[in-house]
MDAnalysis code that builds the backbone (N, CA, C; Angstrom):
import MDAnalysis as mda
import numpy as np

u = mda.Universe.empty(552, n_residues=184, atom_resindex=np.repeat(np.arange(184), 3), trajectory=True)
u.add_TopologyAttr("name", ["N", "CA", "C"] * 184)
u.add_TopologyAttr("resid", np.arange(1, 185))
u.add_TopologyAttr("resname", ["UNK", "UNK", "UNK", "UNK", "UNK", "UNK", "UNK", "UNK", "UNK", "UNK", "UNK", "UNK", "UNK", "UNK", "UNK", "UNK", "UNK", "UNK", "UNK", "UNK", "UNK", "UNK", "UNK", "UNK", "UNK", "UNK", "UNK", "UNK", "UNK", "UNK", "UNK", "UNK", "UNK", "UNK", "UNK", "UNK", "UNK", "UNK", "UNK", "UNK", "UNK", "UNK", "UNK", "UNK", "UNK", "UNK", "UNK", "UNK", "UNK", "UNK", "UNK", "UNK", "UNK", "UNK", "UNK", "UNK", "UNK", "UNK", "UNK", "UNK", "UNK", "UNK", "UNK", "UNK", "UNK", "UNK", "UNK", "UNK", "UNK", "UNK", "UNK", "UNK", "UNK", "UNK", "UNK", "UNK", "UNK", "UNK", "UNK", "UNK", "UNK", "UNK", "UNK", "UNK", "UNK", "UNK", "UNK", "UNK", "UNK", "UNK", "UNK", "UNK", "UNK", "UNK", "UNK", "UNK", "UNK", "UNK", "UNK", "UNK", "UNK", "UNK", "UNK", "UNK", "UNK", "UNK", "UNK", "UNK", "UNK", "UNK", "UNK", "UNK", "UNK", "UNK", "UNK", "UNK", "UNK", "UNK", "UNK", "UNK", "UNK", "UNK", "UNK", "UNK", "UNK", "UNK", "UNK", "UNK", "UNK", "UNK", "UNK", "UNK", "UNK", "UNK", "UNK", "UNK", "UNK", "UNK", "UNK", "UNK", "UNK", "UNK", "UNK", "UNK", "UNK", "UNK", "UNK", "UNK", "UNK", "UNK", "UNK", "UNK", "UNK", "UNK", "UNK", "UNK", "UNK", "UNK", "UNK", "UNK", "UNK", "UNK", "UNK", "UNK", "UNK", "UNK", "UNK", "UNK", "UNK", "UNK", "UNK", "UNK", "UNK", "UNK", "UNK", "UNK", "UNK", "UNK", "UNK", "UNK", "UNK", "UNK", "UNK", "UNK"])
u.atoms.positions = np.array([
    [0.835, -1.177, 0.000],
    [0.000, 0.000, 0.000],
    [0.884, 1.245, 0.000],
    [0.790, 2.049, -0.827],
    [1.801, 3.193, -1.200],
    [1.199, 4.040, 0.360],
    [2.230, 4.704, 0.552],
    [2.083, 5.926, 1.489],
    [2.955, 7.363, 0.826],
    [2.771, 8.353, 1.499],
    [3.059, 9.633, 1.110],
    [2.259, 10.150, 1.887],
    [3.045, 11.847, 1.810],
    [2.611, 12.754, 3.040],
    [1.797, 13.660, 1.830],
    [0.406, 14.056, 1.832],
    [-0.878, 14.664, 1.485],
    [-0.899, 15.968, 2.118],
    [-0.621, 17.181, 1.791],
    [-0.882, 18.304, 2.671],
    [-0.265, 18.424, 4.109],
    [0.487, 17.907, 3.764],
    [1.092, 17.533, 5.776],
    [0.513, 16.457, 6.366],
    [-0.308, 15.764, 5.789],
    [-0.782, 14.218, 6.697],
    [-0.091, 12.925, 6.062],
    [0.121, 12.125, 6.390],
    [0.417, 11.280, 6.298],
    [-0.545, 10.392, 5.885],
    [-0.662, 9.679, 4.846],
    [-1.769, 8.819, 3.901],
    [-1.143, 7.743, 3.481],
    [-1.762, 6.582, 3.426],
    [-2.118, 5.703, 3.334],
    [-3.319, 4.886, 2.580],
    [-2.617, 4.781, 1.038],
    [-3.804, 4.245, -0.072],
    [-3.528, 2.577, -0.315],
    [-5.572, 2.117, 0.183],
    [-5.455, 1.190, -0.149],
    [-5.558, 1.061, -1.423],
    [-4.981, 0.892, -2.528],
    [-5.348, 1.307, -4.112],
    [-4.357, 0.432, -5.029],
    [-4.459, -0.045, -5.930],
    [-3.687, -0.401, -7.277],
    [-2.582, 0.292, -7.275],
    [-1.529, 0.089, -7.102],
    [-0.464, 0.934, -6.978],
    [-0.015, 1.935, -8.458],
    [-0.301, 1.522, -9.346],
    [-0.616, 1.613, -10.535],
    [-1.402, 2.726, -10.856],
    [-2.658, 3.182, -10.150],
    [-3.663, 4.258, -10.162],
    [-3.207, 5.391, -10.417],
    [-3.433, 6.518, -10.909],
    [-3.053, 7.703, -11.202],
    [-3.253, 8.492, -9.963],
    [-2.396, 8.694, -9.543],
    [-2.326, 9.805, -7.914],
    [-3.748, 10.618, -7.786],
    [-3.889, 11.593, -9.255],
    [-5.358, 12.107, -9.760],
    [-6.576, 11.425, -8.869],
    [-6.138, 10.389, -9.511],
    [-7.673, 9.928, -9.137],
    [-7.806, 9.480, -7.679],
    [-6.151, 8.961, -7.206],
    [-6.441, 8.803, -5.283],
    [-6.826, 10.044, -4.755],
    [-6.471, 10.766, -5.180],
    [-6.580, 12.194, -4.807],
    [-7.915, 12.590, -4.820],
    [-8.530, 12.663, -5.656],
    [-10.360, 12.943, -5.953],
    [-10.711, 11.978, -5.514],
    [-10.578, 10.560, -5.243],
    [-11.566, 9.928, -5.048],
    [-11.709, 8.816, -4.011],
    [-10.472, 8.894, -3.248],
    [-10.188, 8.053, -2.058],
    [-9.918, 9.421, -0.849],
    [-9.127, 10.169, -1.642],
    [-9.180, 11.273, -0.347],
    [-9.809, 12.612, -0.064],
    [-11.062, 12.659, -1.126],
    [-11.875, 13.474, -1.739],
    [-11.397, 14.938, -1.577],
    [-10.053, 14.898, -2.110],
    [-9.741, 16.539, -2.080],
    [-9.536, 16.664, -3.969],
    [-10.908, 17.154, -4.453],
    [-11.753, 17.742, -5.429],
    [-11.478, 18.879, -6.104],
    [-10.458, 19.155, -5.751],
    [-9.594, 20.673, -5.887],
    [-8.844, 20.362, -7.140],
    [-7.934, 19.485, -7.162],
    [-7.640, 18.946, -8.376],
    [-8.519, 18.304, -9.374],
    [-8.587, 19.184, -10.598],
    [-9.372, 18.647, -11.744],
    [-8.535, 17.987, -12.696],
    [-9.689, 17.086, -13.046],
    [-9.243, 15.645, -14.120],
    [-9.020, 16.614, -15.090],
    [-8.163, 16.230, -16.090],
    [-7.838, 16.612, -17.825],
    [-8.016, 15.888, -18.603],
    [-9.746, 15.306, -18.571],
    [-9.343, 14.402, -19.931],
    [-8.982, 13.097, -20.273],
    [-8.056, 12.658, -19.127],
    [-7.644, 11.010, -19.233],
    [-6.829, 10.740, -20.863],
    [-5.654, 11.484, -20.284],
    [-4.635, 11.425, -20.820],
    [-3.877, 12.967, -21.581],
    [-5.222, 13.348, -22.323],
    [-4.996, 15.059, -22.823],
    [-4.852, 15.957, -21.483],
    [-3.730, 15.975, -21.055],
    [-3.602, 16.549, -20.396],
    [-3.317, 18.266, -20.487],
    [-4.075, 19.001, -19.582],
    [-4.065, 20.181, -19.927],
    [-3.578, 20.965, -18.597],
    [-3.153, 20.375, -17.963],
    [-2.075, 20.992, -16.399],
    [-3.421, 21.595, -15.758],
    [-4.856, 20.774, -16.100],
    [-5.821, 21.091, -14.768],
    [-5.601, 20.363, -13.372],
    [-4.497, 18.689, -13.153],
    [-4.778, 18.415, -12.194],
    [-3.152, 18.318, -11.686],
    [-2.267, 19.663, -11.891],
    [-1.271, 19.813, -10.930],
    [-1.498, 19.779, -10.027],
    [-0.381, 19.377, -9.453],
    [-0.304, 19.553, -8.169],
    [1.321, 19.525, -7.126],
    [1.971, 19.780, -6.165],
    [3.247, 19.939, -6.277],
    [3.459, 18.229, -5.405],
    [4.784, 17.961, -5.810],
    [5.739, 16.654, -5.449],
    [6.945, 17.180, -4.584],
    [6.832, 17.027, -3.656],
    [8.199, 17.089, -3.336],
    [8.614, 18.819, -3.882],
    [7.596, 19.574, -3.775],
    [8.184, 21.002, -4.031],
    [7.673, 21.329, -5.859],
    [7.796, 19.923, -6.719],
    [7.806, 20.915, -7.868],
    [6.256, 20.162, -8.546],
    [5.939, 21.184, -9.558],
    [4.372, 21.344, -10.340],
    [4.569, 20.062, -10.832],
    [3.951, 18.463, -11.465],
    [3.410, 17.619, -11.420],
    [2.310, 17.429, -12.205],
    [1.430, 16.767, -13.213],
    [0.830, 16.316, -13.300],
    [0.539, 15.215, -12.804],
    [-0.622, 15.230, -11.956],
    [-1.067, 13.952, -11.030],
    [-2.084, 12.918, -11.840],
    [-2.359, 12.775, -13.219],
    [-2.726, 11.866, -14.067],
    [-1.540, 11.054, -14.394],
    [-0.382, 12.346, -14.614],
    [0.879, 11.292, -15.157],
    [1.904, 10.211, -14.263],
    [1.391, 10.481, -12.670],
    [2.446, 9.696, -11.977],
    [1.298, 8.491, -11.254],
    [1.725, 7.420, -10.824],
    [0.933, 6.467, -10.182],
    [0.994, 7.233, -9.010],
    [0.223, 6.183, -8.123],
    [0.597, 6.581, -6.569],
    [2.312, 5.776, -6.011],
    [2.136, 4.535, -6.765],
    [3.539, 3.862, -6.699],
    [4.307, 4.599, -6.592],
    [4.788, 5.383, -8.024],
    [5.861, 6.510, -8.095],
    [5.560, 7.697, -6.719],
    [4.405, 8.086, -6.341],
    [4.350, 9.279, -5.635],
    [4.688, 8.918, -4.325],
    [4.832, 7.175, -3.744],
    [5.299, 6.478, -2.466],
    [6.798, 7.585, -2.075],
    [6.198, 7.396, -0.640],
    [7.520, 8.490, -0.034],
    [7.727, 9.636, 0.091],
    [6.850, 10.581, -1.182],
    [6.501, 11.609, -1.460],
    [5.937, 12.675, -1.031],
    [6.427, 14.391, -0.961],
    [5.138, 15.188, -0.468],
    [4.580, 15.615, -1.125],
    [3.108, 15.692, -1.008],
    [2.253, 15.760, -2.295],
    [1.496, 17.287, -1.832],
    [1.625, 18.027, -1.956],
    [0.412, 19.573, -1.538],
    [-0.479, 19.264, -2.977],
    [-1.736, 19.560, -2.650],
    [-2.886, 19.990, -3.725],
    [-3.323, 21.500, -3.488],
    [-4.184, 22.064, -4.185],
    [-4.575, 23.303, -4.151],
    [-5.438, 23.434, -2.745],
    [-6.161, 22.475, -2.093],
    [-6.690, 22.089, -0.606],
    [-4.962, 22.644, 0.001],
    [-4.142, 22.181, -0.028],
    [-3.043, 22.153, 1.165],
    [-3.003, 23.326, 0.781],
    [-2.615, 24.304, -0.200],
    [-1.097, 25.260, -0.565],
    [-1.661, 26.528, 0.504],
    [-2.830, 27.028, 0.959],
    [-3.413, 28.026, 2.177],
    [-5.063, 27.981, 1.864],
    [-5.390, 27.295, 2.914],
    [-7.023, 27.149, 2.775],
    [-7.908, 28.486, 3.051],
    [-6.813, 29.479, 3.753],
    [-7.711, 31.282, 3.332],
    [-6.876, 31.896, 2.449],
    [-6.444, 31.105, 1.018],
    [-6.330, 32.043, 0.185],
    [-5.649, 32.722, 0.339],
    [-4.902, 32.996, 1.270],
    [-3.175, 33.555, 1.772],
    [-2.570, 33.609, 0.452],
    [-2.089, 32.710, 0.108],
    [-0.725, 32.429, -1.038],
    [-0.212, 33.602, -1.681],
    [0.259, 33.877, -2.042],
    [0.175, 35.185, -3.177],
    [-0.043, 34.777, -4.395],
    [0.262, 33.939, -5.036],
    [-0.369, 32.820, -6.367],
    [-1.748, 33.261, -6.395],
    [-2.426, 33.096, -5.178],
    [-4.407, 33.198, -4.795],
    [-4.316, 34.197, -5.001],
    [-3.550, 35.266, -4.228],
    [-3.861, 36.875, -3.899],
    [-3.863, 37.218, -5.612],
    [-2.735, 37.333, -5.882],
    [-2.346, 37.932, -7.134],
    [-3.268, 37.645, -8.314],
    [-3.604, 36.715, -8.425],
    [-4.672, 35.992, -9.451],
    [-5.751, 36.493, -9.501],
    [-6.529, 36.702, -8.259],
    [-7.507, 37.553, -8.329],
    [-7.135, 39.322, -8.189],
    [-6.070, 39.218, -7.797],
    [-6.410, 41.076, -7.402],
    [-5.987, 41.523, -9.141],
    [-5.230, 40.398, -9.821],
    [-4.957, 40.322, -11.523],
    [-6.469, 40.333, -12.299],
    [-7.400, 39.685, -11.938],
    [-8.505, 39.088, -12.627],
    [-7.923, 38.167, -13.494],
    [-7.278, 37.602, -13.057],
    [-7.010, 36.438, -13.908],
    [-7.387, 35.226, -13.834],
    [-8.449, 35.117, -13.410],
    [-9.207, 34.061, -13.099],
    [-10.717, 34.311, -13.796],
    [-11.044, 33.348, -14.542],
    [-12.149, 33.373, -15.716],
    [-13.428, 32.164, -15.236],
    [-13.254, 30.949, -15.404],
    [-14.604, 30.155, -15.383],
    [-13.866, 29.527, -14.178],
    [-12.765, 29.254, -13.613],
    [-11.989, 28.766, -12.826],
    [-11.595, 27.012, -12.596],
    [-11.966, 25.925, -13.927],
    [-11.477, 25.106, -14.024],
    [-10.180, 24.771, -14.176],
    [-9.409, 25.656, -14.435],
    [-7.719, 25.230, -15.077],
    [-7.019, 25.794, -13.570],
    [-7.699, 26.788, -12.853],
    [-7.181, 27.713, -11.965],
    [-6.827, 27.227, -10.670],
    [-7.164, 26.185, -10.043],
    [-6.252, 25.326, -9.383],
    [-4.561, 24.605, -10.350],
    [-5.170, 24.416, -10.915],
    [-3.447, 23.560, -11.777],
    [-2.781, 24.850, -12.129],
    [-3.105, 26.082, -12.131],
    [-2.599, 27.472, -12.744],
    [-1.499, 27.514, -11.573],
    [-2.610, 28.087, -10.640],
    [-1.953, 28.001, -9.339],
    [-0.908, 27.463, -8.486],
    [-1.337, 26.097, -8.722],
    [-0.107, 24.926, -8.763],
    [1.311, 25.075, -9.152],
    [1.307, 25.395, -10.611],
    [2.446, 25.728, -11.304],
    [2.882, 26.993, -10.954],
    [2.210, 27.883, -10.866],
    [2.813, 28.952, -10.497],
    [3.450, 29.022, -8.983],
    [2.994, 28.440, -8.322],
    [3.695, 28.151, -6.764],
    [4.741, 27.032, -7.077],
    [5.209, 26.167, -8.145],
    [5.747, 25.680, -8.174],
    [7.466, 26.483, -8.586],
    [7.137, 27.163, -9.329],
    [7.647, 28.539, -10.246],
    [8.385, 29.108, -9.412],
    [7.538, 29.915, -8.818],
    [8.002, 31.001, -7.556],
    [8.834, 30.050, -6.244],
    [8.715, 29.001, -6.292],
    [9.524, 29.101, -4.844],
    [10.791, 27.778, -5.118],
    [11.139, 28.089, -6.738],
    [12.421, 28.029, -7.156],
    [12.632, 29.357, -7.531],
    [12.164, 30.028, -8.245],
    [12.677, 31.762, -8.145],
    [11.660, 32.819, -8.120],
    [11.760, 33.588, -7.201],
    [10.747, 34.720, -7.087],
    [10.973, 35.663, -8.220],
    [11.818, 35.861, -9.089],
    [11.478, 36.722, -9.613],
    [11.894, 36.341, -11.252],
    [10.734, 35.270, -11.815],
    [10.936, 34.880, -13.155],
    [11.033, 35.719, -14.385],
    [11.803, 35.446, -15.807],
    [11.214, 36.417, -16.516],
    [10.307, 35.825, -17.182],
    [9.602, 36.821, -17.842],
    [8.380, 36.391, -19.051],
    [8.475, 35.516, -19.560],
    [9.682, 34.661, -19.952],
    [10.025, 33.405, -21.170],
    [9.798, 32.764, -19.491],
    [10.187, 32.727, -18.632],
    [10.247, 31.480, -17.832],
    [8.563, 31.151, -17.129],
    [7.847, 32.213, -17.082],
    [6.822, 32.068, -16.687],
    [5.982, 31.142, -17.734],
    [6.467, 31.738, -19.173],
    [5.609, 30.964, -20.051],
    [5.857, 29.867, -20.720],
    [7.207, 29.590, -20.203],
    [7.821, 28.185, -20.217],
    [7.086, 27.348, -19.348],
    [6.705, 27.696, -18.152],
    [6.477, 27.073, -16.884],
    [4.771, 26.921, -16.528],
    [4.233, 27.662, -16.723],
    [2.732, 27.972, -17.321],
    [1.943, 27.045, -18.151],
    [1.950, 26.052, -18.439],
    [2.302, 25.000, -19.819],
    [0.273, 25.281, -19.417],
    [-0.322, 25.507, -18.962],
    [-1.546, 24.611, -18.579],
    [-2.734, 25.403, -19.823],
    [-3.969, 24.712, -20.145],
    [-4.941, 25.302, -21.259],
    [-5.549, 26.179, -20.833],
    [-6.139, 27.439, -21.077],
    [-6.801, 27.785, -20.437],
    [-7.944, 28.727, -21.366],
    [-8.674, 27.763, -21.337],
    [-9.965, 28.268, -22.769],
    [-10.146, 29.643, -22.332],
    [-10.306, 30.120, -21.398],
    [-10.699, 31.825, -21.344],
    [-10.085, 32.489, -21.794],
    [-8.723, 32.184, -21.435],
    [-7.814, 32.782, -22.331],
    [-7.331, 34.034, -21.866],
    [-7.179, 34.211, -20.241],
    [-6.679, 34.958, -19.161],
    [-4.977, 35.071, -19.005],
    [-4.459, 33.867, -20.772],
    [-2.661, 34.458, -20.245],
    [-2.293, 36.324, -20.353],
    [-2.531, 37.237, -20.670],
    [-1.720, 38.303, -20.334],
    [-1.942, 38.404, -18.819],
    [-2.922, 38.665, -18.564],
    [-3.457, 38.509, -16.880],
    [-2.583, 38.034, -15.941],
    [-2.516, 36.718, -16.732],
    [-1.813, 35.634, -15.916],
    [-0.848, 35.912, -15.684],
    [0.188, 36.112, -16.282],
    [1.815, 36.614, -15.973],
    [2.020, 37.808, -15.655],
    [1.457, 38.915, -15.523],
    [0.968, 39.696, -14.679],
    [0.884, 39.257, -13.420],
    [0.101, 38.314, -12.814],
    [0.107, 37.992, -11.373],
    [0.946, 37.144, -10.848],
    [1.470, 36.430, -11.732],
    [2.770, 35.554, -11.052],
    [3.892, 36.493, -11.335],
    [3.972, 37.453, -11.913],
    [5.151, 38.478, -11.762],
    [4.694, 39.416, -10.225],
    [3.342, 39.789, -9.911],
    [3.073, 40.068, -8.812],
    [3.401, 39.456, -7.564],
    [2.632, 38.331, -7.689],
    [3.000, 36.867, -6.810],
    [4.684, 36.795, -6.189],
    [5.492, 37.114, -7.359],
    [6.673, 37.214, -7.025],
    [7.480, 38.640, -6.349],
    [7.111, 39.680, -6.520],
    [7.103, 40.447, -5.726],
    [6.574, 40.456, -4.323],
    [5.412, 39.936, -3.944],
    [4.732, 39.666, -2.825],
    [5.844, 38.694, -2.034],
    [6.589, 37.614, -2.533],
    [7.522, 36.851, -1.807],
    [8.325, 37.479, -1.618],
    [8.980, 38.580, -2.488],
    [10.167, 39.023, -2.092],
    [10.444, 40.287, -0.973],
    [8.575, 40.503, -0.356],
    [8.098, 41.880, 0.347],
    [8.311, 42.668, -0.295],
    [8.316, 42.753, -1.399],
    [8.008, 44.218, -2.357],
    [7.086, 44.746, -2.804],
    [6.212, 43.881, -2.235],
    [4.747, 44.807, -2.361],
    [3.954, 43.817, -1.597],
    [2.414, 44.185, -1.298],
    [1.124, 43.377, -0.656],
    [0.260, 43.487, -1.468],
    [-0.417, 42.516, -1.175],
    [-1.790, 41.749, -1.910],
    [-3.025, 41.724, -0.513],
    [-4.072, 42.192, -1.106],
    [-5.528, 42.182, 0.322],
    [-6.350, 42.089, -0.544],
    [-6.403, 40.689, -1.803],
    [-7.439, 40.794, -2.729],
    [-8.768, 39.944, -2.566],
    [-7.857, 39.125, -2.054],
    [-9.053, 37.540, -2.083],
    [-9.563, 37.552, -0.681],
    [-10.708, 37.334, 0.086],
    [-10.693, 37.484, 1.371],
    [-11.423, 35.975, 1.742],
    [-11.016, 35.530, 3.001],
    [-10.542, 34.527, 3.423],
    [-12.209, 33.530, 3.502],
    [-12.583, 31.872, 2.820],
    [-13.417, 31.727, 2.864],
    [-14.647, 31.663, 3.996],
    [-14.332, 31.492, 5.307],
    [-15.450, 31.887, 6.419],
    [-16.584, 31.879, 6.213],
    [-17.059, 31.454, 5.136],
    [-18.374, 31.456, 5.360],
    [-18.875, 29.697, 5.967],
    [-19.618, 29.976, 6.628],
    [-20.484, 28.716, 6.697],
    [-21.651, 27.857, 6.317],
    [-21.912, 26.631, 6.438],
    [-22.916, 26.139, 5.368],
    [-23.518, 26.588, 6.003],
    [-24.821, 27.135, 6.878],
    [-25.641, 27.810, 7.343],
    [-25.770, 28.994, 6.902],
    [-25.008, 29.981, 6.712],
    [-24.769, 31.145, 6.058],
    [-25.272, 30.848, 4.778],
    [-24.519, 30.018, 4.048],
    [-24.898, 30.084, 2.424],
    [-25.967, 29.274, 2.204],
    [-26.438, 28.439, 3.408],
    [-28.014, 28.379, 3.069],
    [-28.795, 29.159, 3.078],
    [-28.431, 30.314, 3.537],
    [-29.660, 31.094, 3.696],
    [-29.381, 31.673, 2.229],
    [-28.828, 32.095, 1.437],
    [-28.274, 32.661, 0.373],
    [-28.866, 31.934, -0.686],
    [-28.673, 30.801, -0.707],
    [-28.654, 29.297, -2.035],
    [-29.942, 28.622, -1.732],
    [-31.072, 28.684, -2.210],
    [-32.136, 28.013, -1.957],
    [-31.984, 26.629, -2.307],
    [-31.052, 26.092, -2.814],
    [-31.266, 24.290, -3.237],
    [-30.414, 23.850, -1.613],
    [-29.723, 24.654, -1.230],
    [-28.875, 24.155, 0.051],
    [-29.581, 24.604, 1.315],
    [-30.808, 24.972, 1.443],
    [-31.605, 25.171, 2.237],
    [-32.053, 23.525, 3.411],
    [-32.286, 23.587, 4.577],
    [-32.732, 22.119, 4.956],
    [-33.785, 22.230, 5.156],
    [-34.721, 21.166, 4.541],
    [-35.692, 20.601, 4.584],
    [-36.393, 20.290, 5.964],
    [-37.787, 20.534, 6.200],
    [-38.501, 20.397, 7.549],
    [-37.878, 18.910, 8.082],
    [-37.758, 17.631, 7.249],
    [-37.634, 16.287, 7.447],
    [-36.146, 16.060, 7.721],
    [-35.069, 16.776, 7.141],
    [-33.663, 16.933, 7.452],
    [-33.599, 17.975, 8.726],
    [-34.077, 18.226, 8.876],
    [-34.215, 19.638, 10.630],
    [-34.502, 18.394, 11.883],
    [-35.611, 17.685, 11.392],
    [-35.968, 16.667, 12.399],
    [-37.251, 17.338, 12.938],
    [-37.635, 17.832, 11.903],
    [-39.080, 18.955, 12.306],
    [-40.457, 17.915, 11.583],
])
């Protein structure tokens, strides 16, 4: 049974060793954050970092990922801290937001081998599809992103998720509870 450290935990898949990390990932340890590409066309939606660097998690088993630290877009700051997060949005570079976890990914993969990339390296490194079609944006905020590491500037774009399912029930009428789910 492969093991590897998941966001800082320590995991343990009972699984085909063989399996695409991807899919332990979505579907044994339901962190959903990483999106599938396709099954095989890969389009750098389900990066994620190894041991520090960006990854496609369709392309490695869990076998290969044994031993391994694995962060997903769940681990990298769950309030949106990052500057990758900050920058992206305070950029608008974020469009329908399917590719924008694996964006993210890579770009934190990027930055914390060098904070301060140039344009060819960002778009060397950037490899991922992104039908909206948000690249000027994009390198824009990982050139931001990288300033933000180096304290040369701040980011207060994205604000931290806090909300609760109670809260956004009241908001979302399909997530509302039912008299029979209340115990009413």
């Amino acid at each position: 049974m492969p093991r590897m450290t998941v966001n800082n935990r320590p995991v343990e898949f009972d699984l085909d060793p063989e399996m695409p990390l991807l899919y332990a990932l979505r579907e044994a340890a339901n962190l959903t954050g990483t999106k599938s590409c396709g099954g095989g066309d890969c389009v750098g939606a389900c990066m994620v970092l190894v041991d520090g660097t960006a990854l496609r998690s369709c392309r490695i088993t869990i076998a290969e990922a044994e031993g391994r630290f694995i962060t997903t877009i769940e681990g990298l700051a769950r309030d949106r801290s990052h500057p990758v997060q900050q920058a992206l949005v305070a950029e608008q570079a974020i469009q329908c937001g399917y590719c924008t976890p694996g964006i993210v990914m890579a770009a934190a993969g990027l930055l914390s081998r060098n904070r301060a990339p140039s344009r060819e390296e960002i778009e060397g490194a950037i490899t991922n599809l992104c039908r909206c079609g948000v690249y000027p944006r994009l390198v824009r905020a990982i050139e931001r992103a990288g300033r933000v590491m180096q304290r040369g500037e701040s980011i207060s774009a994205a604000p931290a998720p806090g909300i609760s399912a109670e809260d956004a029930a009241l908001s979302v009428p399909a997530l509302r509870r039912t008299r029979t789910q209340a115990g009413e």
